[in-house]
N, C-alpha and C positions, 0 to 999 in steps of 0.2 A: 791696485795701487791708488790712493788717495793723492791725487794732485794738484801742486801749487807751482806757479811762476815764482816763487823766491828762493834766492839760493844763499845760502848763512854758509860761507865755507869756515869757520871757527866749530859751527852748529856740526855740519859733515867730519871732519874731522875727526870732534869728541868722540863720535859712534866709533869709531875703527876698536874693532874688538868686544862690541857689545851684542850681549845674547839676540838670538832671531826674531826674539817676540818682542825684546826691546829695545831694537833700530830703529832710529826714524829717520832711514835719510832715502826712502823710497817716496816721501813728498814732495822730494828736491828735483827728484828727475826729470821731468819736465826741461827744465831751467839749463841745465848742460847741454842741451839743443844750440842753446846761444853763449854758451860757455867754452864748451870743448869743440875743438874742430879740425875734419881731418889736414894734417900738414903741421899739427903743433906741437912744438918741441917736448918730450918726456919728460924735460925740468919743471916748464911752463904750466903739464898736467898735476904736475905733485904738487905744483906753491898752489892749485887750486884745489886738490883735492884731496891731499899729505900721501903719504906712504898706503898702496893699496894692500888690502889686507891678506893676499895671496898676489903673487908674482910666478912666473915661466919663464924667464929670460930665454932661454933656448925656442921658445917660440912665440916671444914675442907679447906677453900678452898681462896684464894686471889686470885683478879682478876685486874690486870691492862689492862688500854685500850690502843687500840693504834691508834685509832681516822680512819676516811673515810676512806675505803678501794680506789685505784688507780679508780675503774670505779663511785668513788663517790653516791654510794647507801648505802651499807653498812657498820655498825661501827664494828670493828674488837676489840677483845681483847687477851688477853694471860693470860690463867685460870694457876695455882700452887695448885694441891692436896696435900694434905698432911695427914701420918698416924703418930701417936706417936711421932708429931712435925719431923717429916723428910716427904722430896719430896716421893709422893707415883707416880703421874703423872704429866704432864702439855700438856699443848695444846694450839693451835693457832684455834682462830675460829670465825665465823661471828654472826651476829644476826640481 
């Protein structure tokens, strides 16, 4: 993952639905360390970070991607738990 402390949420957004190889919002990650945080309202997550590009409601959980990882193997996402509609956790992780 190539990383930068800037976070462009208009930038993040545009990606939602863009091919693996060309996502760029695995730069941003970093940057939701100080953005997203556990206790914060489900609404609060979406005006920052729009509509995630799979959803689970029954458990809890929106998952945006963030397309090829830098050694181009693996697709990388950014999972948001959620309890009683607030951030319970979130995470950065491969598949």
């Amino acid at each position: 993952m190539h990383e930068t402390t800037n976070f462009d949420s208009a930038a993040w957004k545009s990606q939602r639905g863009a091919k693996p190889l060309d996502n760029q919002r695995g730069a941003m990650v970093p940057a939701l360390a100080n953005l997203i945080s556990e206790g914060m309202p489900r609404a609060d997550v979406i005006g920052v970070l729009g509509e995630p590009d799979s959803s689970d409601a029954a458990k809890g959980v929106d998952v945006y991607e963030l397309g090829v990882s830098d050694a181009g193997i693996d697709e990388e996402y950014y999972e948001v738990r959620y309890q009683d509609g607030r951030v319970a956790s979130r995470r950065w992780s491969r598949r």
